[in-house]
C-alpha positions as CSV (number, residue, x, y, z in Angstrom):
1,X,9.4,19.8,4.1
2,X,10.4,20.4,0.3
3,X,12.0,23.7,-0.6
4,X,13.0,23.3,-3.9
5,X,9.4,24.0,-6.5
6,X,11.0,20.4,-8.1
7,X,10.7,18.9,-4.6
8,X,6.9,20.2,-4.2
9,X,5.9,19.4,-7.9
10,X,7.5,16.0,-7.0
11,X,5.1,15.8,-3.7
12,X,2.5,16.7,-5.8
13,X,2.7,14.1,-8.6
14,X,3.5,11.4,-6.1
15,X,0.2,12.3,-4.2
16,X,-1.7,11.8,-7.4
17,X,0.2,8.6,-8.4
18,X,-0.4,7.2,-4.9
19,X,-4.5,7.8,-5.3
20,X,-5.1,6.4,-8.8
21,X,-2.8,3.2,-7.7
22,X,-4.8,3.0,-4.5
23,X,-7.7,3.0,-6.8
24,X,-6.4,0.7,-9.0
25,X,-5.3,-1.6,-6.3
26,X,-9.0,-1.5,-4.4
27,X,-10.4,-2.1,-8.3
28,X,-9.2,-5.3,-8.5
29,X,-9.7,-7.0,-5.7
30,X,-13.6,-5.8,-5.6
31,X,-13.3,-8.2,-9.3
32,X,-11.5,-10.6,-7.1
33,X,-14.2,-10.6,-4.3
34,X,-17.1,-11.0,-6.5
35,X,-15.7,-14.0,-7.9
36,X,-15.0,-15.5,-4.4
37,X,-18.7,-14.6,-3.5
38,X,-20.4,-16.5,-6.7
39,X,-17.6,-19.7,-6.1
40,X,-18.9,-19.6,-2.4
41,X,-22.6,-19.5,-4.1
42,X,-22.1,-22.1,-5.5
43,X,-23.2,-20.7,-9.3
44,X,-20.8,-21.9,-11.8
45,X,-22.1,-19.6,-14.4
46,X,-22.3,-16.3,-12.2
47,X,-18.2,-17.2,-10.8
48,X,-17.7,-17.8,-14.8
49,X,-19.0,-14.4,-16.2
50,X,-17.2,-12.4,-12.7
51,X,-13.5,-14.2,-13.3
52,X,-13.9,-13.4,-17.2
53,X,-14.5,-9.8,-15.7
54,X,-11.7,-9.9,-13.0
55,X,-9.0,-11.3,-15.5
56,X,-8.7,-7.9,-17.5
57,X,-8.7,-6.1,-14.7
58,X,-6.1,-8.0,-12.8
59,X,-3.6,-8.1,-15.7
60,X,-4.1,-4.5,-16.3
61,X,-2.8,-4.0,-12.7
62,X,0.3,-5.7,-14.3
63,X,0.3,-3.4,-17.0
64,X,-0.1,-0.2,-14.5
65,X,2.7,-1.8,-12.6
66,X,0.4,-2.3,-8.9
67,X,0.6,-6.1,-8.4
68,X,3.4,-8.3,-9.7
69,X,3.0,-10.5,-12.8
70,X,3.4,-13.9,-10.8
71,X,1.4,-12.6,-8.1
72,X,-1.5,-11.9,-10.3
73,X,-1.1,-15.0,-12.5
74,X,-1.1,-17.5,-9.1
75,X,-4.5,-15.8,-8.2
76,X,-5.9,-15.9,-11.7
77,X,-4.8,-19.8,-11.6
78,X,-6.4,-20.8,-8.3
79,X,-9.4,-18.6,-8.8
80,X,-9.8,-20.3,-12.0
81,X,-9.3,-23.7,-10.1
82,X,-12.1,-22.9,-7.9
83,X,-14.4,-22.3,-10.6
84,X,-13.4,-25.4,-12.1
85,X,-14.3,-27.5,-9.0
86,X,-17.8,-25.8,-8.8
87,X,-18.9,-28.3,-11.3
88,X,-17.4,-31.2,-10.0
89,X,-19.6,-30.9,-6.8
């Protein structure tokens, strides 16, 4: 256990950091998943409008530091693929 007051103000702030990334984390993939659902819809428009929602989010998950730029640029790519294909069904 800490016994320094720096050790427990560092406990503290690391407890809060975790949450908010957490949240952060669980944010963008709820963007991801609703994109995934309209591609598996099949509604071109609907998986249009929710990856032009996701993208923001996904890159400001860069910005924040929770997902890693390649990581998030692969999944912007592929999703975008996806929605591509839609109309070539």
């Amino acid at each position: 256990m800490a016994n320094t007051a720096s050790a427990r103000k560092r406990i503290r702030q690391t407890e809060r950091r975790t949450a908010r990334n957490k949240a952060r984390v669980s944010r963008m993939r709820t963007f991801v998943k609703q994109v995934e659902e309209a591609i598996s819809a099949g509604d071109k428009d609907a998986a249009t409008a929710a990856l032009r929602a996701a993208q923001p989010e996904m890159q400001r998950a860069v910005i924040k530091g929770v997902a890693h730029l390649n990581t998030v640029s692969r999944k912007i790519s592929r999703l975008s693929a996806r929605v591509k294909a839609i109309a070539a069904k």
